[in-house]
DRENNUZA-601165 format. One record per residue (C-alpha): residue in three letters; x, y, z. Coordinates in steps of 0.001 Angstrom, whole numbers, plus 524288, in hexadecimal, padded with zeros to 5 digits. Example, Ala and Ser with C-alpha at 12.3 -4.5 7.8 and 13.67 -1.06 7.14 Angstrom:
BEGIN
ALA8300C7EE6C81E78SER835667FBDC81BE4
END
This chain:
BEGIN
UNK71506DC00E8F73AUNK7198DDB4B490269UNK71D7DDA8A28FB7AUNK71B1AD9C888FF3EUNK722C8D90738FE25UNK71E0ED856A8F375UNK7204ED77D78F68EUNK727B1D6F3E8EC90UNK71FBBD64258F116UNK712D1D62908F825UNK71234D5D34904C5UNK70D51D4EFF905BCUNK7075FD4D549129FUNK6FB49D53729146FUNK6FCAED5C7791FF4UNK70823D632F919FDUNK6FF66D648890D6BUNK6F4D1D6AC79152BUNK6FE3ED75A291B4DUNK7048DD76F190DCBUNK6F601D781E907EEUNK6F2CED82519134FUNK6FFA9D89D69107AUNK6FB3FD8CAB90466UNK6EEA2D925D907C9UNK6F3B7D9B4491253UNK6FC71D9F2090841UNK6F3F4D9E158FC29UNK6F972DA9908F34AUNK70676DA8558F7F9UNK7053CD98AC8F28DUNK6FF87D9ADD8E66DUNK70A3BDA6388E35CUNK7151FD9D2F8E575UNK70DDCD92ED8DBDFUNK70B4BD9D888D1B7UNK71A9DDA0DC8D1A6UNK71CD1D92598CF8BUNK7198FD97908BF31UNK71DFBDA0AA8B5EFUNK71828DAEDA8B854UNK71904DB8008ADA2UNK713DADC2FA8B740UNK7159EDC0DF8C562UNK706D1DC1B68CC62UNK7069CDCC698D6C9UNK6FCD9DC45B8DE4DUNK6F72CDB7688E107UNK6E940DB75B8E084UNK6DDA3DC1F58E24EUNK6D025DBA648E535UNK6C231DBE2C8E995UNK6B795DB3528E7E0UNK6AEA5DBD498E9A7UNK6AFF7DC10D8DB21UNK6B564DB5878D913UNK6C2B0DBB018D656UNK6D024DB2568D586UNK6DB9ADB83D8CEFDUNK6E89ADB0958D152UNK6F5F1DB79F8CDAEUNK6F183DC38B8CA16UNK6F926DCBF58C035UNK702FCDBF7E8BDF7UNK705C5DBAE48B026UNK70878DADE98ACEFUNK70879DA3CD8A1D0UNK702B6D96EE8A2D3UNK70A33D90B0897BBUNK7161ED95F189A2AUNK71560D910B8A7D3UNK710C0D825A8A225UNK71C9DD80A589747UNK72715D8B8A89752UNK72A0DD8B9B8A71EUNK72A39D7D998A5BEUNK73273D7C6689BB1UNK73B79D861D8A257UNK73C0BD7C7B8ADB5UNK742EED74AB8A35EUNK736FFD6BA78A22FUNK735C8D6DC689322UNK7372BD604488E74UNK72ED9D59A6898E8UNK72283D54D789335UNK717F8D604E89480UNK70C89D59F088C7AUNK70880D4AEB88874UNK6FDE5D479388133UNK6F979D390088069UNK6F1CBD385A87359UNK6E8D1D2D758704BUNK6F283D273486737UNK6F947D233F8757CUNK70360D2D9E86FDDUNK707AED38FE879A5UNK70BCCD4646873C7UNK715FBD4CB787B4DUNK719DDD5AF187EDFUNK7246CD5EFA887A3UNK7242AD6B4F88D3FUNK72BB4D734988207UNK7227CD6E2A878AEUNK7170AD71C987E35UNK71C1ED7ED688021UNK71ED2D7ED98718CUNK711AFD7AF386DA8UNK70A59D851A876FDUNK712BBD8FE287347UNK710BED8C8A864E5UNK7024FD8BB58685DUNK7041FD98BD86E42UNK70A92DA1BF864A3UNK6FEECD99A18598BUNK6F451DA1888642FUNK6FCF4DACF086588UNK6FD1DDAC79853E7UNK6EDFBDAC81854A3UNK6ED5FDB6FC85B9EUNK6EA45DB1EC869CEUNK6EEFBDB9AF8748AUNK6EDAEDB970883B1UNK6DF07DB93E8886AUNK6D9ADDB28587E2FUNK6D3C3DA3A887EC6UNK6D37ED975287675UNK6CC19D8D098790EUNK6D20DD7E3D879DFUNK6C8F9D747387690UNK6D10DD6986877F0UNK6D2C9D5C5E87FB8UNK6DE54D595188628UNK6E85CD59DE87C80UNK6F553D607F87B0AUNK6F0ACD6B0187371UNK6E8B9D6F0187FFCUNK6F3E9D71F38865EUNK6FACDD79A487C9DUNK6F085D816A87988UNK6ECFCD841C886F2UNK6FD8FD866D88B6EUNK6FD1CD90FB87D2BUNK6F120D980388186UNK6F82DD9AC788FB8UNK703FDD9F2A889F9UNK6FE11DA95988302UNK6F35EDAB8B88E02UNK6E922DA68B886EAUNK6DDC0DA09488E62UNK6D896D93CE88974UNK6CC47D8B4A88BB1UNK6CB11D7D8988AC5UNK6BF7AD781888658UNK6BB6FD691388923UNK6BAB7D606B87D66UNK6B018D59F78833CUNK6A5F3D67A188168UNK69CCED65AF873E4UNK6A0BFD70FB869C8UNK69869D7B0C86C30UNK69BD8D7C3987A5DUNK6AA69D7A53874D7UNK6A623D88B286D11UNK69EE3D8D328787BUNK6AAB4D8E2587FFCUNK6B4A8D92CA87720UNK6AAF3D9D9F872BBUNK6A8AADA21F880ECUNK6B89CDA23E8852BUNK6BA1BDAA5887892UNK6C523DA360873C9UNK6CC76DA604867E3UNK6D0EAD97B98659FUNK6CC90D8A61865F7UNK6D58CD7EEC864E0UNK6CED4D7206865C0UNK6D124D63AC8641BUNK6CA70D599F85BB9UNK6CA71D52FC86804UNK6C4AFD44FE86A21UNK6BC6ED4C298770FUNK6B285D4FA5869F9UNK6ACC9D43E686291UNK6A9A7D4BEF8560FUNK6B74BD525B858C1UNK6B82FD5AA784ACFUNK6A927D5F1B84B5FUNK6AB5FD65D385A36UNK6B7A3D6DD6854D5UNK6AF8FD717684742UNK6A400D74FD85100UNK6AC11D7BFC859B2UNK6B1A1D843584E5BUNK6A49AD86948497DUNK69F0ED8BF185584UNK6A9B8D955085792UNK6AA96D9B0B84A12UNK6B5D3DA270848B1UNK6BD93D9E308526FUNK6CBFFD97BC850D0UNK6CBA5D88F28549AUNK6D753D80C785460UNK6D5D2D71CF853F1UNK6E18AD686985908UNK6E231D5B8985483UNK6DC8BD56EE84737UNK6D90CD619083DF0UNK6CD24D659083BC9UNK6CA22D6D8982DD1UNK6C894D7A5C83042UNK6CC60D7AE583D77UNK6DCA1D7F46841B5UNK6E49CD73E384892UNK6EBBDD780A85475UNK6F7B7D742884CF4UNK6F571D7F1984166UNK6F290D88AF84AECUNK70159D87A8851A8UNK707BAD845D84514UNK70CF3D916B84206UNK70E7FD96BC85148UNK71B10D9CB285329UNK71C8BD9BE4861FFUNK72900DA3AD863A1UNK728E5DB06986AAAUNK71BF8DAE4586F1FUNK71985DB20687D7DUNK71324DAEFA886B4UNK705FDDB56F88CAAUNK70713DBAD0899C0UNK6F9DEDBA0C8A006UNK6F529DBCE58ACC8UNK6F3D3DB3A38B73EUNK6E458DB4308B728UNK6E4D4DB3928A826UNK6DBB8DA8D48A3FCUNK6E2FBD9BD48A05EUNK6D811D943889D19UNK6C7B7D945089D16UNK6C15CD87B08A13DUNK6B190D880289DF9UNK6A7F4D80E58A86CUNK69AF6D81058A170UNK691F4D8ADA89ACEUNK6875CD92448A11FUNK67E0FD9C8889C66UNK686E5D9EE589052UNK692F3D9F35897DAUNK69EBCD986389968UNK6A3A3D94738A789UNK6AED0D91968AB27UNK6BDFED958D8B053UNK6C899D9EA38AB2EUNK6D41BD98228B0DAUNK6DF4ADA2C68B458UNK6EE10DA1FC8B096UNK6F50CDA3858BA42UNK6EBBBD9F6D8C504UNK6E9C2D91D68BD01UNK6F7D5D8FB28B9E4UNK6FD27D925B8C8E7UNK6F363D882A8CE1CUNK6F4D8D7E458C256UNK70168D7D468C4C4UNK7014ED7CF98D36EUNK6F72BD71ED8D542UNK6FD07D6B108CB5CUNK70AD7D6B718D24AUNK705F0D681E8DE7AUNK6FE72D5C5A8DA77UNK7072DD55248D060UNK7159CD5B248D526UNK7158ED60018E2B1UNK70D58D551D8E932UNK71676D4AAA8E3A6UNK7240DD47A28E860UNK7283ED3F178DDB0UNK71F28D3BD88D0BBUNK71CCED48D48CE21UNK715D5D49278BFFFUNK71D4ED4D4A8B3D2UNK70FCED4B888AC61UNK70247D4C2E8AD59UNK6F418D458F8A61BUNK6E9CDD4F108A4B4UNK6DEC2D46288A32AUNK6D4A9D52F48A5EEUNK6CE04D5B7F89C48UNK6D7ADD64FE8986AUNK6CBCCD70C389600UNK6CAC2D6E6C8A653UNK6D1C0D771A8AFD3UNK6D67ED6BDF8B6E0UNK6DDBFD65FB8AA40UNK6E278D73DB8A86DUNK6EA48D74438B60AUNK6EC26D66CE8B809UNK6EED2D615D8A9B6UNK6F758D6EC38A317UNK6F931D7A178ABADUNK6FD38D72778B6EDUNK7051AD672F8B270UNK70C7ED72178A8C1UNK70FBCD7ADA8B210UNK7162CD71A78BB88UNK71D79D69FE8AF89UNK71584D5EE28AE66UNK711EDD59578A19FUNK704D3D568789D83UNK6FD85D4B3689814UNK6F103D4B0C88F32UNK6E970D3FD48887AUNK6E38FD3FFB87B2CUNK6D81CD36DA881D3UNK6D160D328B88E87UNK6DD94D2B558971BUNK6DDC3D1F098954DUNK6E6FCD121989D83UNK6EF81D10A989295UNK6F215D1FD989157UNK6F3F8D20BD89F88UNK6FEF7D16B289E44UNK70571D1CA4892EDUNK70765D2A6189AEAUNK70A4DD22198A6D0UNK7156CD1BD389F1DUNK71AA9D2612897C7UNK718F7D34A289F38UNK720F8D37F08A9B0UNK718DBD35448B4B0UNK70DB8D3BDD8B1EFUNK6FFC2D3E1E8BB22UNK6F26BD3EA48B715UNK6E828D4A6A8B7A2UNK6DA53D43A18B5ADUNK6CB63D442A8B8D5UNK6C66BD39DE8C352UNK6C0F7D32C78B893UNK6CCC5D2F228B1CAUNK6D113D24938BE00UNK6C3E5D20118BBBEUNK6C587D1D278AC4DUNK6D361D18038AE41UNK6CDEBD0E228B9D6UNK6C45CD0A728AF83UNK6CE45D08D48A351UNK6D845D00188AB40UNK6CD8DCF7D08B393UNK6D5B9CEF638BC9FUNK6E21ACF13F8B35CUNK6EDBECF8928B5E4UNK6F5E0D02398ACF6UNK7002DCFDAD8A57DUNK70B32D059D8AB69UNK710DCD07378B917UNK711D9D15C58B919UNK707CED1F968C08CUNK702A1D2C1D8BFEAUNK708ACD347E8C83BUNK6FC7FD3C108CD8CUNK6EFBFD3A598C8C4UNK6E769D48B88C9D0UNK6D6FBD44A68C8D9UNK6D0A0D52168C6EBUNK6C222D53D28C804UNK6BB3BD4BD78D20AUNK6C379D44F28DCD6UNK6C6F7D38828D8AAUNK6C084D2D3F8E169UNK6CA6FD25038EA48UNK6C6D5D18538E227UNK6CBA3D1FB58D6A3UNK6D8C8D23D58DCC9UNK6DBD8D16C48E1F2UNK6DB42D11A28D471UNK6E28CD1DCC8CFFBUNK6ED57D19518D929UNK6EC0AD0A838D3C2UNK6EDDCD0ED98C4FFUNK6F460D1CB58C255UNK6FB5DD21448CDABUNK70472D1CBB8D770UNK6FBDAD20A38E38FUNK6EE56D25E48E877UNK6F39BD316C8EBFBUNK6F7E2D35CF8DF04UNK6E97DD369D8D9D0UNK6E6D5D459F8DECCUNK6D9F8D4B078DA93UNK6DA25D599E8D7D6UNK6CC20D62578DA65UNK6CA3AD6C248CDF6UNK6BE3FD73CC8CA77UNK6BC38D7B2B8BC93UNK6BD91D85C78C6D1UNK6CA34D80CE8CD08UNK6D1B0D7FAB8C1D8UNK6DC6AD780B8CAAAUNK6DBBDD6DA58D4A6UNK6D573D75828E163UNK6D7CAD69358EA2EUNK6DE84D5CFD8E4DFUNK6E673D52E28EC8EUNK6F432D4EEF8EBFBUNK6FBD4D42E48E797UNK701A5D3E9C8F632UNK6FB26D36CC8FF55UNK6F7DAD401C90A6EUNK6F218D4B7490045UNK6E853D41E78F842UNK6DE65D378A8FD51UNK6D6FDD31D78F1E4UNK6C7E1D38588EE52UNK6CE9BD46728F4F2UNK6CE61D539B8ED5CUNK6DAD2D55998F691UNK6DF70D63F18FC2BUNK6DE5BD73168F5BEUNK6E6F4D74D78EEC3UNK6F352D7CE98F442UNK6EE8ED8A098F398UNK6E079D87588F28CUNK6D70FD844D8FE9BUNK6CA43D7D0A8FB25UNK6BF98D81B490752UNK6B2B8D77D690B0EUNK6A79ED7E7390F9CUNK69B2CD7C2291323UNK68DE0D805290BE2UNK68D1AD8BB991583UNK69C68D8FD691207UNK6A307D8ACC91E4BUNK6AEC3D839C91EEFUNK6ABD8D732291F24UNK6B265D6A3492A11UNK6BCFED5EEC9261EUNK6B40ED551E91DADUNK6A79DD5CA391D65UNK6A43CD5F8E90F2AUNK6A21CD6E16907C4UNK6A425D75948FD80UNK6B273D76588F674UNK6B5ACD86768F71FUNK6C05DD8E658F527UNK6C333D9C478FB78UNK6CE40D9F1B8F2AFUNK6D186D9E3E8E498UNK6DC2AD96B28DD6DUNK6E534D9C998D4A3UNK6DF80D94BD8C805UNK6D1C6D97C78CBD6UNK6C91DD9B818C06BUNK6C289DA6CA8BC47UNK6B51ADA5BD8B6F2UNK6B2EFDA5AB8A743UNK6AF02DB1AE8A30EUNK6A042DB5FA8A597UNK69F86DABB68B056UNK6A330DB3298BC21UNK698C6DB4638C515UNK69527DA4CC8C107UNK6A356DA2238C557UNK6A0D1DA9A38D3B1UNK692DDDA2A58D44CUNK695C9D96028D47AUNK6A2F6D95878DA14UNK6A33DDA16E8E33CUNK694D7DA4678E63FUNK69141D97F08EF15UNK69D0AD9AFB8FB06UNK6A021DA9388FAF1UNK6AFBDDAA948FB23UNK6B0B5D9BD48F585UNK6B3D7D95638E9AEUNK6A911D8AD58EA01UNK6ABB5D7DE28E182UNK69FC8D778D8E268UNK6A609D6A168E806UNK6A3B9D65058F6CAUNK6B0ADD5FFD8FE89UNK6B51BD5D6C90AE9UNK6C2BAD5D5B91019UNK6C881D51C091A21UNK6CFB1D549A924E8UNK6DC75D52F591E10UNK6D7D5D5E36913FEUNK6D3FAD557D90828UNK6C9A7D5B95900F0UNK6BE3AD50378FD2AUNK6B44CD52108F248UNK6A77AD517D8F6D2UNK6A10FD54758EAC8UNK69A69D60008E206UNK691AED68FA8E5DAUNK68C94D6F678D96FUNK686A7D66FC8CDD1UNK692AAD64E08C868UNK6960CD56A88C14EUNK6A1E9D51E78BB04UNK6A040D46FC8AE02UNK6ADABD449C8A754UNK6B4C7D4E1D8AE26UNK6ABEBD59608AA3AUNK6A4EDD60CD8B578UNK69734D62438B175UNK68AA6D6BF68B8F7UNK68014D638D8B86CUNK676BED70398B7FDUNK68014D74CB8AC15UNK67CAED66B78A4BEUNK66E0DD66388A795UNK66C82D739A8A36EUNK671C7D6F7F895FCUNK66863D646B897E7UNK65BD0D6D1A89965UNK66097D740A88E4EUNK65BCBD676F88480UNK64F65D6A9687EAFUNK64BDED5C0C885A3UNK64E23D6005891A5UNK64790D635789B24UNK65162D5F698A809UNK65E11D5A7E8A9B4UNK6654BD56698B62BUNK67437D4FD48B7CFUNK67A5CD484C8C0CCUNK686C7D415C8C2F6UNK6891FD30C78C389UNK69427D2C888C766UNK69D41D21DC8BF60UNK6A9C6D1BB78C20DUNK6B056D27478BB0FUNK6A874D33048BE98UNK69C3ED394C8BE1AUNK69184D37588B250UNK68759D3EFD8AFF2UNK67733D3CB68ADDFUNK66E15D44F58A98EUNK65FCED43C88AD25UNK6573AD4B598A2F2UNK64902D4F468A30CUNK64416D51F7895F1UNK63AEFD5D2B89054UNK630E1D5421889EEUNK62E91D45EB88986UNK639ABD3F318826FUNK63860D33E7877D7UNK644EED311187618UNK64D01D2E948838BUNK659F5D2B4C87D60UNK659CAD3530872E0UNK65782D40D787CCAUNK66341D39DC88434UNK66B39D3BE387819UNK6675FD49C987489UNK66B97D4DB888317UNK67747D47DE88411UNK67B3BD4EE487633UNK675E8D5B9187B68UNK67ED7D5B2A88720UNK68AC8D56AE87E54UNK6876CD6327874FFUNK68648D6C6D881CAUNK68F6CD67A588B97UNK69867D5D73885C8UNK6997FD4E8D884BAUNK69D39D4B57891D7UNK69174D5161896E1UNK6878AD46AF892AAUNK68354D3E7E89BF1UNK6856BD2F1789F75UNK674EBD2E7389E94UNK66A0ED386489C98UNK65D2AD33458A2E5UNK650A1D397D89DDBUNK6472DD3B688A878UNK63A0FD41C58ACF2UNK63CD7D4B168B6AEUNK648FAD4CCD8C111UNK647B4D49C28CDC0UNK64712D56AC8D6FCUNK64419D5A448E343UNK638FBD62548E736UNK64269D6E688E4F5UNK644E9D6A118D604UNK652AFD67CA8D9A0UNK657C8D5B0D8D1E1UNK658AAD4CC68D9DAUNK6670BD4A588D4B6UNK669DBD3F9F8DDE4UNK65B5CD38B98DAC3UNK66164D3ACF8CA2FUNK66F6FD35AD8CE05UNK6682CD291D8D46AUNK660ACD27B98C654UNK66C27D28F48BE72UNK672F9D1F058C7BDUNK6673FD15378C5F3UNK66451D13C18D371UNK657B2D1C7F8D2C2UNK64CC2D1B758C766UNK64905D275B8BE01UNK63B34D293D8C217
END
């Protein structure tokens, strides 16, 4: 195999990006095998990647064996980073729990051999149903060391989808948290127990009678002389699930090796190589951890490069921004769009009480608007430039495009460049290539090593909706054009798709719940737009003649929390008529975002 030379450092001016970006496309397996070699290898993979979206087919590494843990804490710690903080955990106390990286490897491998005790053994699951918390990231690091493939589950999802899930990834543990995410906390994990019988449950935090703490489980584990697993690169790491449909669960089986190699690549790239001085030592996962984005950007990632991580017992708030300002070594921040928004809010025309910056700030999800970056650079960092925005899809797993922090490879509102190794295509309706500026549809014509496969019984949904529409292209359902420079600009989604608190939501998906009510007749969604995001109303049409308006309100709004989750219900359900439609029946959605707006009445 030809190698190819890595650069220590990325180039900062933007012409000698774009040749380095093109080098790496000519020379696309020959990159990515010099990245993979960057980690531990158990088994050395005889080749780089076999692919046919025809299928669809991706398989990165093949026959390679690697560990994710081991790669995360013990080839750190060999680096003779043991005793740098690996893990910080702000509680609401104002408290912050520390682990270097020899204690976390102490706790996971303690974690490990209590699995290994129970009997759980390489290609089994558990399920984590747990917010962002330290014992997230044990559990996950012990399930990888013995090979053990884990699913998060949101602690925002109402019980019985909580069971759904766990049921349909046939897991053989649950460990759970009487988080704060549940307002009846001790009734969801009793409910959750109930509907799954006979299954084990762990609980971490305060006991609950009748249920096993986290804490009892490990209590006896004897870690020593416990090895490690030795799974195959395409062995699944983790299972993320979508939604539901017809009875099964969609979603994406995220693969070892694939996963870790481009984790830790993007990651280095963005926080370490970009930088010439300010490099990060730690880094604030403000995302959902259950997300694949959290996953690369807020553990696998940060881990495998050395960099410690950050989590908050709450939603971040000014004063906790200033205590990690003033007392972790220079830390940057990983965060949804709407977090700049809630911070502008908390601080009005104040300042914070501290002097220090972030060293990057990473906004994942939508592209964060220019006003929002110029106050970034006001507040929190020491520059526009080092607010980068990084382009993820459930289906990505890792940043596809994303900018950089230097002034000639980020302009503010950009999605920025492919990522080395990656090359994002626009094309037209009919499949042909768009012009400089000229808007399309976001393809790919290659996969990515941490590309997903589809959850199992989902296949042929997975290659109809992503590989159906453009034959030979990954289609991702959003519209962009590129500049003449190569920045990639969002031009927005083409699919139904809406995102409300960070969740991605199918507005067919929600109104078929909707019809589902026995007072229902029809539903339709759309998006308004706030100062931090994107609410959602629901327009409803009801079977028979309603007495009551308010009280139907209320019984929909507890439906949805009961079949989709909390988050789901909307900022205002208006009970109407009839929909407007055109002569073809299809839905008016711009006459129904005008009536949610105000500026059209509900005839």
């Amino acid at each position: 195999m030809e190698s190819i030379d890595l650069v220590q450092k990325l180039p900062t001016r933007l012409d000698a990006f774009r040749r380095l970006h093109r080098h790496t496309l000519d020379h696309r397996e020959q990159f990515w095998a010099a990245i993979a070699e960057q980690l531990q290898w158990q088994t050395p993979f005889s080749y780089v990647v076999k692919e046919d979206f025809s299928i669809p087919l991706a398989s990165w590494f093949w026959d390679g064996q690697i560990n994710a843990a081991q790669n995360a804490l013990h080839r750190i710690i060999e680096k003779g980073k043991g005793d740098a903080r690996a893990l910080v955990f702000y509680q609401k106390s104002g408290d912050a729990y520390t682990l270097t990286f020899n204690e976390l490897k102490d706790k996971v491998l303690r974690l490990a051999a209590a699995f290994h005790r129970a009997g759980l053994t390489q290609g089994d699951c558990i399920a984590l149903n747990l917010p962002n918390c330290p014992e997230f990231v044990i559990s996950a690091l012990a399930a990888a060391y013995l090979g053990i493939t884990y699913l998060p589950i949101g602690c925002h999802l109402p019980s019985s989808i909580v069971a759904e899930d766990i049921t349909a990834s046939r897991a053989k543990l649950v460990i759970m948290a009487n988080s704060d995410a549940y307002e009846e906390k001790k009734s969801h994990a009793r409910t959750v127990r109930a509907l799954l019988e006979d299954l084990s449950i762990l609980i971490s935090g305060e006991t609950i009678e009748g249920i096993p703490t986290l804490e009892e489980y490990m209590a006896k584990a004897d870690p020593s002389g416990l090895e490690p697993a030795c799974p195959e690169a395409n062995h699944p790491l983790f299972t993320v699930y979508e939604n539901r449909l017809a009875g099964k669960h969609v979603g994406s089986v995220f693969p070892t090796g694939g996963f870790l190699v481009q984790a830790h690549a993007s990651f280095d790239d963005i926080f370490n190589k970009a930088l010439d001085q300010d490099k990060p030592q730690m880094i604030v996962n403000t995302l959902d951890i259950y997300k694949a984005p959290a996953q690369a950007y807020g553990l696998w990632g940060p881990l495998t490069n050395g960099t410690g991580i950050i989590l908050i017992d709450e939603d971040l708030r000014v004063n906790t921004i200033e205590d990690i300002l003033n007392e972790q070594p220079n830390p940057a921040l990983l965060c949804p769009p709407t977090l700049i928004s809630e911070v502008r809010e908390q601080l009005g025309q104040g300042q914070l009480n501290t002097s220090k910056r972030f060293s990057v700030i990473a906004s994942c999800g939508n592209a964060l608007p220019p006003r929002l970056v110029k106050y970034a650079d006001s507040i929190l960092v020491k520059g526009p430039e080092r607010v980068v925005n990084l382009w993820v899809q459930s289906k990505s797993g890792i940043a596809l495009l994303n900018s950089y922090p230097t002034p000639e490879l980020n302009r503010p509102g950009t999605l920025g460049f492919g990522a080395l190794g990656v090359e994002p295509i626009i094309i037209n309706d009919f499949g042909e290539p768009c012009k400089t500026n000229i808007s399309g549809n976001l393809v790919f014509s290659q996969s990515w090593p941490a590309m997903p496969m589809a959850t199992p019984g989902t296949t042929e949904h997975f290659k109809k909706t992503y590989f159906s529409k453009f034959k030979g292209y990954f289609f991702t359902y959003d519209g962009v054009r590129s500049d003449k420079d190569g920045f990639f600009w969002f031009m927005g989604r083409l699919d139904d798709s809406i995102k409300v608190k960070g969740q991605s939501l199918g507005a067919s998906l929600i109104e078929g719940v909707l019809t589902s009510h026995p007072l229902v007749e029809e539903a339709a969604i759309i998006s308004t737009q706030n100062k931090s995001g994107e609410d959602i109303v629901i327009f409803v049409v009801p079977r028979n003649k309603i007495q009551d308006e308010q009280k139907c309100v209320d019984q929909i709004k507890d439906y949805i929390t009961d079949k989709i989750g909390r988050f789901a219900v909307p900022k205002k359900i208006i009970i109407t008529d009839q929909l407007p439609k055109t002569a073809t029946g299809k839905l008016f959605r711009s006459v129904l975002r005008r009536i949610a707006a105000g500026e059209e009445p509900l005839d």
